[in-house]
N, C-alpha and C positions, 0 to 999 in steps of 0.2 A: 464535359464532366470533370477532364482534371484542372483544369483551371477553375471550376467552381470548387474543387474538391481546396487546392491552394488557396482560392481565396478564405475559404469557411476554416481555415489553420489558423493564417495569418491575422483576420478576428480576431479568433480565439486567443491567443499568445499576446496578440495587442491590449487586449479587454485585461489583459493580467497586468498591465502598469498599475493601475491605481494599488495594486494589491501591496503595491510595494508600503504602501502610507498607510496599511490598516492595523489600526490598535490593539493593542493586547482588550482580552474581555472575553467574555461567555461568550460561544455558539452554538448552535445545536445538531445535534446528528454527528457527534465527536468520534462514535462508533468508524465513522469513516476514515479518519487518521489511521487507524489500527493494524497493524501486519499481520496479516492472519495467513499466509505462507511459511512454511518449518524453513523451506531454504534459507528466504529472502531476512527471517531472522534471524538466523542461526549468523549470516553473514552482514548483520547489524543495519537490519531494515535498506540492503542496498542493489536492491534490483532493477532500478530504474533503466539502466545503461546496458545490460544483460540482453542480447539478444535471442531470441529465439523461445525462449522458458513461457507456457501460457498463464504459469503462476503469476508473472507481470502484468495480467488485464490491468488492474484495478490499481497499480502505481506507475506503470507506461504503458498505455495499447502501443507504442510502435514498437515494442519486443517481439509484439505478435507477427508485424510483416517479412520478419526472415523466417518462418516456420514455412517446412516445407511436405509437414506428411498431418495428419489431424491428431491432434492431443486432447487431454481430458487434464483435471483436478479436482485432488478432495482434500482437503486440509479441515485438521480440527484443532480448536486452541482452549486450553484449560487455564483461564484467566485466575487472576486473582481473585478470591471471595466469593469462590466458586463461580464465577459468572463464566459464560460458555460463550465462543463463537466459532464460525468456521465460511470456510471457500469453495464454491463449484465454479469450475470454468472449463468452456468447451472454446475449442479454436477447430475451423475448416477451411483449408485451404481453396480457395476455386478463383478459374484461369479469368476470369472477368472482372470479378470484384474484388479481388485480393484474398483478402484472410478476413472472416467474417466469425464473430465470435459472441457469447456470449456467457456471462457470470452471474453470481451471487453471492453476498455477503451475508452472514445473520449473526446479531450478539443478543443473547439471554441472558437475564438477570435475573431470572428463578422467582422463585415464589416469594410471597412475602404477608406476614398476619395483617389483617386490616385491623385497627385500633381507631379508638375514638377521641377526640380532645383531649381526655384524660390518660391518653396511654394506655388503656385498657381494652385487651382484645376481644372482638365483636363476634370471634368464631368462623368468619368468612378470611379468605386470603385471594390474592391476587397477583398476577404477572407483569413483567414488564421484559420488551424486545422489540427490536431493531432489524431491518433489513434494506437492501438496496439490490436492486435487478438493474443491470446493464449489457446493452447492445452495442458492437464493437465493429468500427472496421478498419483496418491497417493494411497498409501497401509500401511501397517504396515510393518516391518524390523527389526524384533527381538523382543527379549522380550522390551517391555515399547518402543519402540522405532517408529515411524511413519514418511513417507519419503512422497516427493512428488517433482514432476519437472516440468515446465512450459516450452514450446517450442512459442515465439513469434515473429509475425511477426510486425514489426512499420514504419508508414509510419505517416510525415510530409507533410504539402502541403502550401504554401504562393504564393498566386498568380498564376504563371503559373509554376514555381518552385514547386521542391518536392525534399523529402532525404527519405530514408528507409533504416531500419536495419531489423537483427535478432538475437536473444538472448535467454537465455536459465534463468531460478529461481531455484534454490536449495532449500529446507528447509527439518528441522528433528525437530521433537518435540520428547522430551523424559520426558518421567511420571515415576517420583520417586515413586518407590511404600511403601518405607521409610516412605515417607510423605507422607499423604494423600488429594488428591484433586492439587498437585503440578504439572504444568508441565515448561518446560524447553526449550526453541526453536532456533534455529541458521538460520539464510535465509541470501542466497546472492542473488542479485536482479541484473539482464541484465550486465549479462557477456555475450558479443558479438562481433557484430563489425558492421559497415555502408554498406550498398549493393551503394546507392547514395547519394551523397554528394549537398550543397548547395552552397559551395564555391570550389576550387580546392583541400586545407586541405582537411583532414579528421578529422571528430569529432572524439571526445571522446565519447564513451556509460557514463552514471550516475549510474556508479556500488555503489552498495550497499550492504554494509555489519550491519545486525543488529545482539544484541542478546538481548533475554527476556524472561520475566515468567510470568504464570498467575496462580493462589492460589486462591479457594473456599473457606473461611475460615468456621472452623469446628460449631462454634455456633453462626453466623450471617450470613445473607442470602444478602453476599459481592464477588462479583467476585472482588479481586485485581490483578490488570497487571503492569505492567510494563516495558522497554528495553532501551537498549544502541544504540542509532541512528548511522549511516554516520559512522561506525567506521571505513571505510576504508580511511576516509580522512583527511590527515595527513597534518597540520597548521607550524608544528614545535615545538609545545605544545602537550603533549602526554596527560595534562590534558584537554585540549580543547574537548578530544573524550566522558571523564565522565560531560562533562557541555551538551553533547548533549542525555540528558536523556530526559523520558518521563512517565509519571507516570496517572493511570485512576482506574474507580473505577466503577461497576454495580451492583445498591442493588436493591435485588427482595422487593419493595413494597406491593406486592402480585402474585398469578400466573401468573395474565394478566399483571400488567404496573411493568417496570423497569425504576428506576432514574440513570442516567450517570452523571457522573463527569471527567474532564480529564488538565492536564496539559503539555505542551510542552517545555524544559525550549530551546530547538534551536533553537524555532519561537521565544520565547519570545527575547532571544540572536540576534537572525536578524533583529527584527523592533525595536527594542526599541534604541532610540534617544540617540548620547554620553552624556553623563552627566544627560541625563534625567531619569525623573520616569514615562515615559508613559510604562506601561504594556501589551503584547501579550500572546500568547498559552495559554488562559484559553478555557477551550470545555465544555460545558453541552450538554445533552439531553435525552430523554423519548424513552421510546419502548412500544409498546401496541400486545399483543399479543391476536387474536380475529381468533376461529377455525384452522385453516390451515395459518394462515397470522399472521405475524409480521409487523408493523408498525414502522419506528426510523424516528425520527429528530435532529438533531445536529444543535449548534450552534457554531461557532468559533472565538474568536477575536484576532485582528490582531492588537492592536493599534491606531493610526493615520491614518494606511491605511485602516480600514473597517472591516468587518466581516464578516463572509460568514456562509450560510444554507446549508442545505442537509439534502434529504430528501430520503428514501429508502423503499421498500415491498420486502419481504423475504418470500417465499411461500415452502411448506412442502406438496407433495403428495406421 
């Protein structure tokens, strides 16, 4: 079983070369990119490398294989333009199969008037949302090494219309034991393909290639993170892939409250106006940790176009 478990990684991670060559352009089911964790934002989308937090299903399963009591999540995000999303995640430890976990993602886009050719409204209105369910399982994989895979089902819906995929998440975090409090992570995100389509095409999946680290530094009480975003999407600039950095920061102010810091410079890269100095991807926010419960809120901005909250409870039984 672990050697097939090994083999079914290293697939995985291999299947990720070609991504490196894939072009800028539309894909569908973008809701997936999305951080919809208050921490993981607050601290500029950089959980990847964080071990232990079940807030990381869904941008590394192998954060889940150092957890060692069962956890829960609820995260909610008040997007721009009113559109809504949020996060459940359950993680269970057990002595057989490791850590065995599962999540959900869902973004709303709310209502909206149905009109005719002419612009003119028909009286009837209609929704549009997005969801993805996934199954999880993480363990350790050698010395310092910690693996995890996600099996997801996604499904779109606009109106009477609907697409659905399924896809699969890779991640491996590995702890330098050289250095102390160092880890190391690689995730590829929805390598798949479309069960239904919305048009006759077929979309694209928003495969995702990151890599990063996260560092406890030895005499300040600092979680530094940091990773390499979108690296699988190739501009024609190979520098284009180090401008899509991201960089955060979690200092214990005491047992109970942590201050977050985070910067995005790909968001900041997307909204910010040519020639102008309007600024994006800057993230803050606060965690309270009270008995069994963790408390985050994030703040995020986006420029011109707005800012968005999130707000999340992380519970330890």
């Amino acid at each position: 079983m672990k050697e097939l478990t090994k083999l079914f990684i290293l697939i995985s991670l291999l299947s990720a070369y070609p991504l490196f060559g894939q072009s800028a352009g539309t894909t569908s089911f973008e809701f997936l990119k999305m951080q919809y964790s208050a921490r993981g934002a607050a601290m500029g989308s950089n959980l990847i490398a964080v071990k232990g937090d079940v807030n990381s299903i869904f941008y590394n399963p192998a954060s889940l294989a150092s957890i060692t009591e069962r956890q829960y999540t609820i995260n909610y995000v008040d997007h721009l333009l009113d559109f809504q999303g949020g996060q459940l995640a359950y993680t269970h430890p057990t002595q057989k199969f490791g850590k065995l976990s599962a999540g959900l993602i869902y973004f709303s886009y709310g209502d909206f008037d149905e009109t005719n050719q002419f612009g003119e409204r028909t009286g009837r209105n209609f929704s549009a949302s997005e969801f993805a369910l996934a199954l999880s399982i993480a363990n350790m994989l050698g010395e310092g090494f910690d693996y995890g895979i996600n099996v997801k089902f996604i499904y779109s819906s606009l109106e009477s219309f609907n697409a659905s995929a399924v896809a699969i998440d890779g991640g491996l975090i590995y702890t330098i034991s050289q250095l102390e409090n160092l880890q190391l992570a690689l995730t590829v995100s929805n390598l798949g393909f479309t069960l239904d389509h919305y048009t006759s095409l077929e979309e694209k999946m928003p495969l995702l290639l990151r890599f990063g680290f996260a560092k406890r530094l030895a005499h300040l009480p600092l979680l530094f993170t940091g990773s390499l975003n979108d690296l699988s999407l190739d501009t024609g600039e190979f520098m284009d892939r180090l401008r899509r950095f991201s960089l955060g920061g979690e200092f214990d102010v005491s047992e109970i409250i942590k201050l977050r810091l985070g910067y995005n410079n790909e968001v900041n890269e997307n909204v910010k106006p040519l020639g102008g100095r309007n600024f994006g991807g800057l993230n803050a926010g606060l965690g309270i940790l009270w008995k069994k419960f963790r408390f985050d809120y994030a703040y995020s901005t986006y420029g011109d176009l707005g800012s968005q909250n999130r707000l999340g409870v992380t519970g330890y039984f």
